[in-house]
N, CA, C and O atoms as a printed pandas DataFrame, in Angstrom:
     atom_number atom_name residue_name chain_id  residue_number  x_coord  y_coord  z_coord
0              1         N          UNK        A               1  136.496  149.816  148.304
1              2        CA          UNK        A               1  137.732  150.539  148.529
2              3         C          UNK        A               1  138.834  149.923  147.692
3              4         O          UNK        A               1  139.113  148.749  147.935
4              5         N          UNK        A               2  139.440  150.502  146.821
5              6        CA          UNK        A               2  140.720  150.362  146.047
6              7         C          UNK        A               2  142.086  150.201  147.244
7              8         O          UNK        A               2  142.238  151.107  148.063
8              9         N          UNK        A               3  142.727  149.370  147.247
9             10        CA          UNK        A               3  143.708  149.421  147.531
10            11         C          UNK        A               3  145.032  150.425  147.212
11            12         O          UNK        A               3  145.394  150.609  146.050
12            13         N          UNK        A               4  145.722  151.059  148.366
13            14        CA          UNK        A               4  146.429  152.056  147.602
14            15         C          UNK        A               4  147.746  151.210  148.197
15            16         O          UNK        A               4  148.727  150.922  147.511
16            17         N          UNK        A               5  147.622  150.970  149.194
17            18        CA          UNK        A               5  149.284  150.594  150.219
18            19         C          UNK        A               5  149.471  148.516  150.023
19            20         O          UNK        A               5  148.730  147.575  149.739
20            21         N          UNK        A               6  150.617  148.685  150.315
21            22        CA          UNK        A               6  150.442  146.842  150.531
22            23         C          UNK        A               6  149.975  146.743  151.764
23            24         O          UNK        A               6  149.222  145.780  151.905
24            25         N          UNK        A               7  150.218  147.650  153.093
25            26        CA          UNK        A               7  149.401  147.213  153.815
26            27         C          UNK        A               7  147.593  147.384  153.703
27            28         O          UNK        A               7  146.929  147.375  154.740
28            29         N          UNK        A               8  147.073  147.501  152.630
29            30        CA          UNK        A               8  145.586  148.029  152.511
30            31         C          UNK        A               8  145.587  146.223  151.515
31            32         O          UNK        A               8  144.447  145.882  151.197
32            33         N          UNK        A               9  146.377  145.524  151.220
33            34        CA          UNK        A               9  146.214  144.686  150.289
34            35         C          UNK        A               9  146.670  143.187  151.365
35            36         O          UNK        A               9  146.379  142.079  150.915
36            37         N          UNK        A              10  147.126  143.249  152.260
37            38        CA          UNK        A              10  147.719  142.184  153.135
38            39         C          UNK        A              10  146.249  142.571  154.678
39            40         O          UNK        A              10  145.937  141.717  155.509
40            41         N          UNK        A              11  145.741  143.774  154.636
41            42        CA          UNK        A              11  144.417  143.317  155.736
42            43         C          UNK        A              11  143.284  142.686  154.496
43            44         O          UNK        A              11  142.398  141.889  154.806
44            45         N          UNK        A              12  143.446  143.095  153.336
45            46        CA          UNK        A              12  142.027  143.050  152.755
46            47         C          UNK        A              12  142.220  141.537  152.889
47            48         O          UNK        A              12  141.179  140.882  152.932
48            49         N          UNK        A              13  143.700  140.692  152.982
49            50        CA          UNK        A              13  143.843  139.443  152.504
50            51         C          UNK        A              13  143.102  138.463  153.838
51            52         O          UNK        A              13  142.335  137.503  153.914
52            53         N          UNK        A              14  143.846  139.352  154.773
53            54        CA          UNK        A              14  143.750  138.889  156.068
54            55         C          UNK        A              14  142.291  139.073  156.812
55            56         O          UNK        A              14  141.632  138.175  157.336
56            57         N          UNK        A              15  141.999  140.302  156.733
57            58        CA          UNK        A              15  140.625  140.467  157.568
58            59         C          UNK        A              15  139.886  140.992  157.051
59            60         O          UNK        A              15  139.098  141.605  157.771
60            61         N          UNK        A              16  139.704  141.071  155.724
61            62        CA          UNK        A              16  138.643  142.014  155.112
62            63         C          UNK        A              16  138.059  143.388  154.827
63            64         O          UNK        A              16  137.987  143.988  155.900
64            65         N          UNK        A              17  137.716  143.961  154.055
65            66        CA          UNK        A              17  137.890  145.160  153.879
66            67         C          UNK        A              17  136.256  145.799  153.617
67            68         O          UNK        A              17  135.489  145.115  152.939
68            69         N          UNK        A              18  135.885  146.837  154.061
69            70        CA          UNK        A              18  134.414  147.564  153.703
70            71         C          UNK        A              18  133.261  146.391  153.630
71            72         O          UNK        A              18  132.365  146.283  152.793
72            73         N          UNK        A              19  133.604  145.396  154.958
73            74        CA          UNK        A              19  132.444  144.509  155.293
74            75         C          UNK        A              19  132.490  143.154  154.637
75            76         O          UNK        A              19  131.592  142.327  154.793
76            77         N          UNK        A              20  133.675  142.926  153.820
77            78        CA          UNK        A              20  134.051  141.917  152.816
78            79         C          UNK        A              20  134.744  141.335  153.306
79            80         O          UNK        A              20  135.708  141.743  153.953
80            81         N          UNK        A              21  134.299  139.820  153.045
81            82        CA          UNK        A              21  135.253  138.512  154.139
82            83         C          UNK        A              21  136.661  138.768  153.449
83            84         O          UNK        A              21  136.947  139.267  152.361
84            85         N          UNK        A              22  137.547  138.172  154.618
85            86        CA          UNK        A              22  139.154  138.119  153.819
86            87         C          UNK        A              22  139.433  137.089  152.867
87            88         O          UNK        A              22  139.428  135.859  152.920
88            89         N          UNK        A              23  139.727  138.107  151.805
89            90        CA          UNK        A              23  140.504  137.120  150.439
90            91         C          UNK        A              23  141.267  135.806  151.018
91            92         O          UNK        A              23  141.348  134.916  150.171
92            93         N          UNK        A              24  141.752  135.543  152.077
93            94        CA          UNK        A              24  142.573  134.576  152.054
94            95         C          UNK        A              24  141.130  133.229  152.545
95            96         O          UNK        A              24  141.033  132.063  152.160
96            97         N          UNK        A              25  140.285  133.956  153.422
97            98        CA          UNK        A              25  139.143  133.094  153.751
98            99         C          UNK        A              25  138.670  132.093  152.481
99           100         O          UNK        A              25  138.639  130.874  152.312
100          101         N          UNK        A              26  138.262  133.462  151.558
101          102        CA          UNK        A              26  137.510  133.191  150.321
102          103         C          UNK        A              26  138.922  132.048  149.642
103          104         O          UNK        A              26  138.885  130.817  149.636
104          105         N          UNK        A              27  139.783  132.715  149.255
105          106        CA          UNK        A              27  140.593  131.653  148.475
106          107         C          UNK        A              27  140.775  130.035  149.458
107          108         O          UNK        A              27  141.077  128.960  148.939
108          109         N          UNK        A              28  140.547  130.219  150.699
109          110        CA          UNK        A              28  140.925  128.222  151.193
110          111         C          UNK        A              28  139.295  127.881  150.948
111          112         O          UNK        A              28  138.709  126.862  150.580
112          113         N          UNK        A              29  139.006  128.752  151.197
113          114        CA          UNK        A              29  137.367  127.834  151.172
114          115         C          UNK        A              29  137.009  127.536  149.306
115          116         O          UNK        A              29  136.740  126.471  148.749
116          117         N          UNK        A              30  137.107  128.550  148.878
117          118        CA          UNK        A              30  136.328  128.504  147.374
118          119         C          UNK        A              30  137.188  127.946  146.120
119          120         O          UNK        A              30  136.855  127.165  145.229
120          121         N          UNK        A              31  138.945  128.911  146.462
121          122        CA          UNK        A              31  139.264  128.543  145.207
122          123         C          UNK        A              31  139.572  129.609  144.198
123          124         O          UNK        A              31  140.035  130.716  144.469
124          125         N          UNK        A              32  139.279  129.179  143.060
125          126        CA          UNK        A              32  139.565  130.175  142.940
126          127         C          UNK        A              32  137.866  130.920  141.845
127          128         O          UNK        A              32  137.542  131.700  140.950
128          129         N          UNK        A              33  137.498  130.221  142.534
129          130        CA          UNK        A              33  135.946  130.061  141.977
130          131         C          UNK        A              33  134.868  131.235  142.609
131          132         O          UNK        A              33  133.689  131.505  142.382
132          133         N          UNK        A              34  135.892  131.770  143.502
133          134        CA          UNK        A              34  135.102  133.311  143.940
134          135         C          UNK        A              34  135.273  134.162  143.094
135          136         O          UNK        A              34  134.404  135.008  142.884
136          137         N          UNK        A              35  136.584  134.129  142.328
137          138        CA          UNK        A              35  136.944  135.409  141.449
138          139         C          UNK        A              35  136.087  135.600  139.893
139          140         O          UNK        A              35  136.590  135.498  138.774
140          141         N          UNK        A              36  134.693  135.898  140.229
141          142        CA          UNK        A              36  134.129  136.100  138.762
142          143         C          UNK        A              36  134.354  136.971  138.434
143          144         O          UNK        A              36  134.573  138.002  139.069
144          145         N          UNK        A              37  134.360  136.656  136.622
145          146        CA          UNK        A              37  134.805  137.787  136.157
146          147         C          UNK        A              37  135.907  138.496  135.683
147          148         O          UNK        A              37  136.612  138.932  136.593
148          149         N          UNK        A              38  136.319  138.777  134.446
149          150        CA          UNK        A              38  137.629  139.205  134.066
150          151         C          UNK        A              38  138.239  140.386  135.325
151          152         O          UNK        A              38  139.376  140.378  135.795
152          153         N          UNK        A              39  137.361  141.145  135.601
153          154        CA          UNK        A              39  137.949  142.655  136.592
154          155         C          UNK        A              39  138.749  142.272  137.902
155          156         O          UNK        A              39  139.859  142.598  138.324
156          157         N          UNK        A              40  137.377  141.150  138.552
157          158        CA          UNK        A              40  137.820  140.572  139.122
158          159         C          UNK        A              40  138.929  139.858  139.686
159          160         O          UNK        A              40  139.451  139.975  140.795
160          161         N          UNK        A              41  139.318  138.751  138.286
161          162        CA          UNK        A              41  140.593  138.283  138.148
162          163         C          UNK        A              41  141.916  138.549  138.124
163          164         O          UNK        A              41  142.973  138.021  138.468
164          165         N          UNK        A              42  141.362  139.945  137.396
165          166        CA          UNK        A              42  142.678  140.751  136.759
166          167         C          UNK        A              42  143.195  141.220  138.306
167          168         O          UNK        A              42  144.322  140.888  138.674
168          169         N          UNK        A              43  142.387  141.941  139.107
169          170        CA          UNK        A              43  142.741  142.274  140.194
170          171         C          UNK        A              43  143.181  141.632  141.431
171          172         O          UNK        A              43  143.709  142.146  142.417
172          173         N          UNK        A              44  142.750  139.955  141.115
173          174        CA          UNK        A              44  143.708  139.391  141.994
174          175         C          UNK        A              44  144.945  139.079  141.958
175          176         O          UNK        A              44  145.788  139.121  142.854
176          177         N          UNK        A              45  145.052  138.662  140.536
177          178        CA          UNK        A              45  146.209  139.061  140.023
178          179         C          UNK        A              45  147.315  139.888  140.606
179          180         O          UNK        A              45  148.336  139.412  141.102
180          181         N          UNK        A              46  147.045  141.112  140.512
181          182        CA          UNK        A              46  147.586  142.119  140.714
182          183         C          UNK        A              46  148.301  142.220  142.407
183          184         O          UNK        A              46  149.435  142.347  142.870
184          185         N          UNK        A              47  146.881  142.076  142.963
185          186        CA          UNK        A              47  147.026  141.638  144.617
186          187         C          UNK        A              47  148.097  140.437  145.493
187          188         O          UNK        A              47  148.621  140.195  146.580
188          189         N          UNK        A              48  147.946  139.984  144.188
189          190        CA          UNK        A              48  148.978  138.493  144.512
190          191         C          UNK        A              48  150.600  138.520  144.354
191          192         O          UNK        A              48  151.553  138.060  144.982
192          193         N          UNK        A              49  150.458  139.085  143.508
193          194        CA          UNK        A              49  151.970  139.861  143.216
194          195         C          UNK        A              49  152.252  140.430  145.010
195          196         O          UNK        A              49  153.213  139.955  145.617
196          197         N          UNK        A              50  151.839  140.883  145.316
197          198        CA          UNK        A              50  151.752  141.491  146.495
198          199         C          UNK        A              50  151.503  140.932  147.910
199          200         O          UNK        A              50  151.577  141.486  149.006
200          201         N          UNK        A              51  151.265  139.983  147.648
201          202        CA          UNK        A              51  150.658  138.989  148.623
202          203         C          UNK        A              51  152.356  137.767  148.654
203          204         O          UNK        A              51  153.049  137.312  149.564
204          205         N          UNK        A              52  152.392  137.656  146.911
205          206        CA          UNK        A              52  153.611  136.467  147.194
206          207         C          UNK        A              52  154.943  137.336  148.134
207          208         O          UNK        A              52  155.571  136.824  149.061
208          209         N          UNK        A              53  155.135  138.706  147.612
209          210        CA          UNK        A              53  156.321  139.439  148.003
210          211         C          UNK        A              53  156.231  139.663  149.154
211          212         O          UNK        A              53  157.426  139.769  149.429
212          213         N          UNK        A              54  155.526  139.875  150.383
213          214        CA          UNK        A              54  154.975  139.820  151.109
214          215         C          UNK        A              54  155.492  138.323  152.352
215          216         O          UNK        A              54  156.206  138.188  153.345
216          217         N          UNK        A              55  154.511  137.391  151.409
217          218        CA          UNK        A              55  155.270  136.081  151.918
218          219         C          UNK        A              55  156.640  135.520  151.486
219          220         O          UNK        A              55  156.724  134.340  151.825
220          221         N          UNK        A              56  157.452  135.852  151.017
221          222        CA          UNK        A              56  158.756  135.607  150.708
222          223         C          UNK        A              56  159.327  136.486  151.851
223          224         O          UNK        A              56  159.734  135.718  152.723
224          225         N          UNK        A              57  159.474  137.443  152.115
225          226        CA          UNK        A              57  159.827  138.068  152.937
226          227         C          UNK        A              57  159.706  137.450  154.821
227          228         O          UNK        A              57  160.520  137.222  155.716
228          229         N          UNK        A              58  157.840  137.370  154.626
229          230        CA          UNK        A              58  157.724  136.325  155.762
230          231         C          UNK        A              58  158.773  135.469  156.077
231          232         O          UNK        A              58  159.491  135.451  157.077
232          233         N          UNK        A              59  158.762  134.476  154.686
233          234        CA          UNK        A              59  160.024  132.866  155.014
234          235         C          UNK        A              59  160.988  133.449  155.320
235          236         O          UNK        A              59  161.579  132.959  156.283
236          237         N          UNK        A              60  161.546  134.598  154.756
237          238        CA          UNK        A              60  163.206  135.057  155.118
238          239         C          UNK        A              60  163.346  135.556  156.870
239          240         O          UNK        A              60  164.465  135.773  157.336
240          241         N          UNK        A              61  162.438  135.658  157.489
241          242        CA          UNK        A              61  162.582  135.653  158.648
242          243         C          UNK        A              61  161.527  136.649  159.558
243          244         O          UNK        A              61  161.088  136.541  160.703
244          245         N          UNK        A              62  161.288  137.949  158.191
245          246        CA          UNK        A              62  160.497  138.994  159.120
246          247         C          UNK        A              62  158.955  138.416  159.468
247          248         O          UNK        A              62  158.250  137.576  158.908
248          249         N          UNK        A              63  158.760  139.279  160.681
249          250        CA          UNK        A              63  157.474  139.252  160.395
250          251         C          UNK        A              63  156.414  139.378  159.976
251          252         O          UNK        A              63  156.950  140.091  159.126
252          253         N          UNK        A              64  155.192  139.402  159.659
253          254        CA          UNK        A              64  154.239  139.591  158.822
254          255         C          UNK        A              64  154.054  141.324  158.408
255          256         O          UNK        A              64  154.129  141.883  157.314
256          257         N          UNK        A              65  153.726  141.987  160.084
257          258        CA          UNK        A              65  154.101  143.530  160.127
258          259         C          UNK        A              65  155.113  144.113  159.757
259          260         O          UNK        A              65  155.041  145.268  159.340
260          261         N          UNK        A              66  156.033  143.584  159.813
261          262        CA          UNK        A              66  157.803  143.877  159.299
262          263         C          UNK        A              66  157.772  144.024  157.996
263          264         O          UNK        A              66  158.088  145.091  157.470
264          265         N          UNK        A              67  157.385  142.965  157.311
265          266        CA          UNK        A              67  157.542  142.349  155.716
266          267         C          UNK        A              67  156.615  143.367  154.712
267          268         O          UNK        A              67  156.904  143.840  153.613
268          269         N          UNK        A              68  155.492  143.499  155.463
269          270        CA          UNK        A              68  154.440  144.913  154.766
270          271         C          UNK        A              68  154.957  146.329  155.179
271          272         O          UNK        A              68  154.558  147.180  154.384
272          273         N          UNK        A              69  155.563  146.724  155.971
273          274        CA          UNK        A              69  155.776  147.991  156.119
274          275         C          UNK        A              69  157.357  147.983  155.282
275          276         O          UNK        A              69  157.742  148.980  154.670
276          277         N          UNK        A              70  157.885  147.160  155.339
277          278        CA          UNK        A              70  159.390  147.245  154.538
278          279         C          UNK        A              70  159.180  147.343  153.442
279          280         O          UNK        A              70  159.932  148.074  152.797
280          281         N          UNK        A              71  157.830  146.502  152.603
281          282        CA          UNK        A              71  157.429  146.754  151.215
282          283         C          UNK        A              71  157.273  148.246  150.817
283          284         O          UNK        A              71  157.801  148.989  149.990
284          285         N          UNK        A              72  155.921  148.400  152.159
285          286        CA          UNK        A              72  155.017  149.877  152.037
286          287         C          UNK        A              72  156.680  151.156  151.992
287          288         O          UNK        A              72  156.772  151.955  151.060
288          289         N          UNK        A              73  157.500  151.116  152.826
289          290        CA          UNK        A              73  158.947  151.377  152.399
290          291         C          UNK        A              73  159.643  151.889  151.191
291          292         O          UNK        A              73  160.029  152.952  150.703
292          293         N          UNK        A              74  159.612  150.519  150.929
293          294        CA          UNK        A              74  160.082  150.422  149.476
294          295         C          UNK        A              74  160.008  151.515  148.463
295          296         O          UNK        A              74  160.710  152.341  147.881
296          297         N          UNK        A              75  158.172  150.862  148.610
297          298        CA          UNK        A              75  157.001  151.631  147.412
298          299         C          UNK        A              75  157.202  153.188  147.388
299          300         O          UNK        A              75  157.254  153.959  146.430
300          301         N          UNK        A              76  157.329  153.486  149.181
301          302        CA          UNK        A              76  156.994  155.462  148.918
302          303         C          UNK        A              76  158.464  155.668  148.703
303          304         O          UNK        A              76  158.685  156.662  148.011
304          305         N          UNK        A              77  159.460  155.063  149.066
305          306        CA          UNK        A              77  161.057  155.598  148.733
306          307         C          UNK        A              77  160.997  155.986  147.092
307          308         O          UNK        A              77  161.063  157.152  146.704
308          309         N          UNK        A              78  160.829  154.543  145.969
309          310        CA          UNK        A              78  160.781  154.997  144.646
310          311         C          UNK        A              78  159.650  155.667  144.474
311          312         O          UNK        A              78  159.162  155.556  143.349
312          313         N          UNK        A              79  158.733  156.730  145.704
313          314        CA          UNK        A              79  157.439  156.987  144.742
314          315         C          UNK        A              79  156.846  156.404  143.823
315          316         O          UNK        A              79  156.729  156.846  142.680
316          317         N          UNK        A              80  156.435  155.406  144.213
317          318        CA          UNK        A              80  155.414  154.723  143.173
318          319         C          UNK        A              80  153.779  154.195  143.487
319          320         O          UNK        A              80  153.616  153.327  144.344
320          321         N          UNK        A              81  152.940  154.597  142.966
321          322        CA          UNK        A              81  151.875  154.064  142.856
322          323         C          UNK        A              81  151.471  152.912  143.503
323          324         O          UNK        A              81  152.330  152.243  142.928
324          325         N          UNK        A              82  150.877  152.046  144.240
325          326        CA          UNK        A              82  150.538  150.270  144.161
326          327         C          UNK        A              82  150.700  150.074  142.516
327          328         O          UNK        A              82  151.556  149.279  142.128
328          329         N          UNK        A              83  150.180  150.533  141.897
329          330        CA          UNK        A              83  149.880  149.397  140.527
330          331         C          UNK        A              83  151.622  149.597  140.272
331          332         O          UNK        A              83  152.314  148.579  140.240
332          333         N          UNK        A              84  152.352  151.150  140.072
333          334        CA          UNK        A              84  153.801  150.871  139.406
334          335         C          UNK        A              84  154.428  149.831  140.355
335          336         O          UNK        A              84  155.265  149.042  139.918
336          337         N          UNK        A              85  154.019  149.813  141.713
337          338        CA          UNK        A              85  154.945  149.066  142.466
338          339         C          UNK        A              85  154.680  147.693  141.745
339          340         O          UNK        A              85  155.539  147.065  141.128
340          341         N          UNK        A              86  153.732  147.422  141.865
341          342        CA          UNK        A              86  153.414  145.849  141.649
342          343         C          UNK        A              86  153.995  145.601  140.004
343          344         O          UNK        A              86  154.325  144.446  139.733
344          345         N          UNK        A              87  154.091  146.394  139.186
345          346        CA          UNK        A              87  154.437  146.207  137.813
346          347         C          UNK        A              87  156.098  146.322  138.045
347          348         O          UNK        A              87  156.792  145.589  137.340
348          349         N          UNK        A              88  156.799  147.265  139.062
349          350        CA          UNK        A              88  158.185  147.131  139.141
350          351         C          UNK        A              88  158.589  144.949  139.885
351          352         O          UNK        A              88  159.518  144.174  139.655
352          353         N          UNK        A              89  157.834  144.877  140.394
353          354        CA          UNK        A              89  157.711  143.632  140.800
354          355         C          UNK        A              89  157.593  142.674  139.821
355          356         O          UNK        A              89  158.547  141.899  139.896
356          357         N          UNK        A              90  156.941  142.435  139.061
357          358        CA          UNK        A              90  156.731  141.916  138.186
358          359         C          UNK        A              90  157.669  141.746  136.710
359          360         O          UNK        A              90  157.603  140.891  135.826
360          361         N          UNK        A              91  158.695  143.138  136.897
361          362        CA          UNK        A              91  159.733  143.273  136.284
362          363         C          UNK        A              91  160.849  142.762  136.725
363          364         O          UNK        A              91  161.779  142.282  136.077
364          365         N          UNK        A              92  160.674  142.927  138.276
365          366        CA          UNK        A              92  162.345  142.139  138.474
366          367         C          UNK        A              92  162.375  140.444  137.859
367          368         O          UNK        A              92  163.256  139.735  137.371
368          369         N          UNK        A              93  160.715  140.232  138.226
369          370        CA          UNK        A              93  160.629  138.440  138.211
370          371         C          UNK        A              93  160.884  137.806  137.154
371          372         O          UNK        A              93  160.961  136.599  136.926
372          373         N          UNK        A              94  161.104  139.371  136.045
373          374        CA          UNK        A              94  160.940  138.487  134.748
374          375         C          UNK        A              94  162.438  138.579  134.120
375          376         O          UNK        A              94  162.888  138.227  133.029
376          377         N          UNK        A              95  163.061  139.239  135.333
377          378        CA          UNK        A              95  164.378  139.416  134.708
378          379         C          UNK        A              95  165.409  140.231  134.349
379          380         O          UNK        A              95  166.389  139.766  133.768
């Protein structure tokens, strides 16, 4: 399953998705030594963007449910895609 929402990208992190342990499992245990593979990579990448914005939000006070639906928010207000969202993200960071 492709991720479409940040909340489809914050359970996959958390509890796993289509029978697949959670990314956050895999990343304390492995590293980053689960991610074979350029596709792979590229896509955590991508996920992480999403994952940090996510937890920044966390520290500022909301909660975990708060912080993903304010994103998920965000995203359908400018109509955007996950990938434009995450690339508008990636634009503010750079400036």
């Amino acid at each position: 399953m492709d991720a479409r929402t940040v909340a489809d990208v914050w359970r996959e992190w958390k509890e796993g998705i289509a029978g697949r342990p959670a990314l956050e499992e895999l990343e304390n245990r492995w590293g980053h030594h689960w991610r074979l593979g350029s596709a792979m990579r590229m896509a955590w990448c991508r996920r992480k963007v999403v994952l940090d914005e996510v937890s920044r939000l966390i520290q500022s006070g909301l909660d975990p449910e708060l912080a993903v639906a304010t994103l998920d928010e965000r995203r359908q207000q400018a109509g955007q895609s996950l990938p434009a969202f995450i690339r508008a993200i990636q634009g503010r960071r750079k400036g």
